[in-house]
N, C-alpha and C positions, 0 to 999 in steps of 0.2 A: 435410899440412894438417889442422888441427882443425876443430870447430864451434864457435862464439863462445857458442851457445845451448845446447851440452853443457858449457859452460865449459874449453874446449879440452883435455877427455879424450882421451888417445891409444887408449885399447883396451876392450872390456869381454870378458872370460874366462870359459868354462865349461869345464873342461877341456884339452883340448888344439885346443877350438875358442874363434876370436876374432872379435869383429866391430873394426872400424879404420874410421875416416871413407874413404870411397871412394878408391882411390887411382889417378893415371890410369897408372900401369904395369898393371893389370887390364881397359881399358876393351877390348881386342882379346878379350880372353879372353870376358869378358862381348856382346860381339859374336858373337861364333862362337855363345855357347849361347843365346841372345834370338835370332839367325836356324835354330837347329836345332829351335828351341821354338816356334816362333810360334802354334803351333796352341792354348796354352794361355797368351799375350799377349794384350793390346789392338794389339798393332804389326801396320799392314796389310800392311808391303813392307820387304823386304830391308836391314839396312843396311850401311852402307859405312864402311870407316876413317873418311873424310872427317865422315860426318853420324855417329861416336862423338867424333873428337877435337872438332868444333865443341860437342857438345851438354857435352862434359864441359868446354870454355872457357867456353862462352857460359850455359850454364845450372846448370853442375853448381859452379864453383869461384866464382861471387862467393854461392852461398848460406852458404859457409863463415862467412862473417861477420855475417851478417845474425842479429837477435836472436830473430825469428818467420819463419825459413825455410819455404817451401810442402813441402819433404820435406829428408829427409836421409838420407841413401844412405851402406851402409855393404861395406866388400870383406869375404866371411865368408872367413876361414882355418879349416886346420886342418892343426895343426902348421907354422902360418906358412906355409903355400899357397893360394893363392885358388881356393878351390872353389866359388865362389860369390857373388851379392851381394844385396841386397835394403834395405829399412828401412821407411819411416813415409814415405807421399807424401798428396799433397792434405789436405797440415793444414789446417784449419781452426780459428784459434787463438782466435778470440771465442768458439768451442763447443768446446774441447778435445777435438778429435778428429782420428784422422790413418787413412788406411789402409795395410796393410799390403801391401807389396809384398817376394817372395822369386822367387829361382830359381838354380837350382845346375847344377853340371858338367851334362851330358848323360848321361853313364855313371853317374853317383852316383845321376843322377835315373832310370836304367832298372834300379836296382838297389833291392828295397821296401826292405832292410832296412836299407841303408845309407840311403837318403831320410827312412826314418821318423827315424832318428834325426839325418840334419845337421836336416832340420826341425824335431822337437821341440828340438833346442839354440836354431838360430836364433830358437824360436818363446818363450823361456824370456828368451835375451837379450836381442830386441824390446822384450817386454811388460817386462822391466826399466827399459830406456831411456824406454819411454812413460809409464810409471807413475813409477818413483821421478826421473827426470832433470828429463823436457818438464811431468809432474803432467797427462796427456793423462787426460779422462774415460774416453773412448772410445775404442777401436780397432774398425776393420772389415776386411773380406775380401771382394773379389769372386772367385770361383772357377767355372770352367765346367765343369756336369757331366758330365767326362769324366775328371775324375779323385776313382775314388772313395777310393783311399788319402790323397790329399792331405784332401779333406774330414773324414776318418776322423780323421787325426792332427791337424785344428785341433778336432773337438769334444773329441778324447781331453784336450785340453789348454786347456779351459774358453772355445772362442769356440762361441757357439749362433748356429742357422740362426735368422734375423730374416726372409726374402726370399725366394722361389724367384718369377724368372722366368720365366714359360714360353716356350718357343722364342726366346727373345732373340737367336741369331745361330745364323747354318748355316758346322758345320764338316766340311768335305771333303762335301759335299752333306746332312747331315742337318742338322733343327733340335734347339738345343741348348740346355739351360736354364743361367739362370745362377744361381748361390746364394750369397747375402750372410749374411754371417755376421757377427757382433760379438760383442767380451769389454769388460765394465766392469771399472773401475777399482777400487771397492768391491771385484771380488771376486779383486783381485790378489794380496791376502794368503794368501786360502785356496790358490793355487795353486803360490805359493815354495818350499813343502815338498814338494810333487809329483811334483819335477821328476827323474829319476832320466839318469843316463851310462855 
């Protein structure tokens, strides 16, 4: 399945990593690591094959077509394995803005080095998509201060802290802030050349 609103591109490429419109042979895999993760989701409870395959019928496969989708979700390869998925959720398309949403294997993500860099890809070939594809102003990040690498590698890679909530949510009993981050579109240019593999 393409996106109608990406003009039904099958891939975008850095490397030996790819992003590909969601595909639903991935939706177990991204199951398993959205319930190993939850502690850094918005998801309150567990899910279930059931409530992946319904969400990727019911919600994920008629945005395919739709010309102002709410998000568009993509499976991240590398070396044609899905190690991941993520894309642009809650667009907002009278204000060209979307948020970024990422998360990858569980092993990749307990390894920095290896994280630092599927994310700075994914984070290179997002702001591609939003900027030269959707012409999105804006992108944002919400992120819970508990991860300071992940914060680390979206300022290294031009989104600046706009937010910091205080005590926004208690995880595993403490309170925990949350921090919202944004990168403009203006300044998509200067970060093209940036980008290193």
């Amino acid at each position: 399945m393409e996106y109608l609103v990406l003009n039904n591109k099958k891939e975008w490429k850095r490397g030996e990593y790819s992003l590909v419109p969601l595909r639903e042979e991935d939706i177990f895999l991204i199951k398993k690591w959205r319930n190993e993760q939850m502690d850094v989701l918005r998801q309150k409870k567990l899910l279930s094959d059931d409530d992946q395959v319904a969400y990727y019928h019911d919600v994920i496969r008629p945005l395919f077509g739709e010309t102002e989708p709410e998000q568009v979700l993509f499976s991240f390869l590398h070396s044609n394995t899905c190690i991941g998925y993520g894309g642009l959720v809650h667009i907002d398309w009278s204000k060209r803005e979307g948020e970024v949403s990422f998360l990858v294997d569980t092993v990749r993500a307990g390894n920095p080095d290896v994280y630092e860099r599927d994310f700075r890809v994914f984070l290179s070939l997002i702001k591609s998509i939003a900027c030269e594809e959707l012409k999105l102003e804006r992108i944002c990040t919400e992120v819970y201060d508990i991860r300071p690498l992940h914060v680390l590698i979206l300022e290294n890679n031009g989104f600046v802290l706009k937010k910091r909530l205080k005590n926004f949510l208690v995880i595993r009993g403490k309170p925990v802030d949350s921090l919202l981050h944004e990168f403009f579109r203006k300044n998509y240019d200067k970060c093209v050349n940036d980008q290193y593999f």
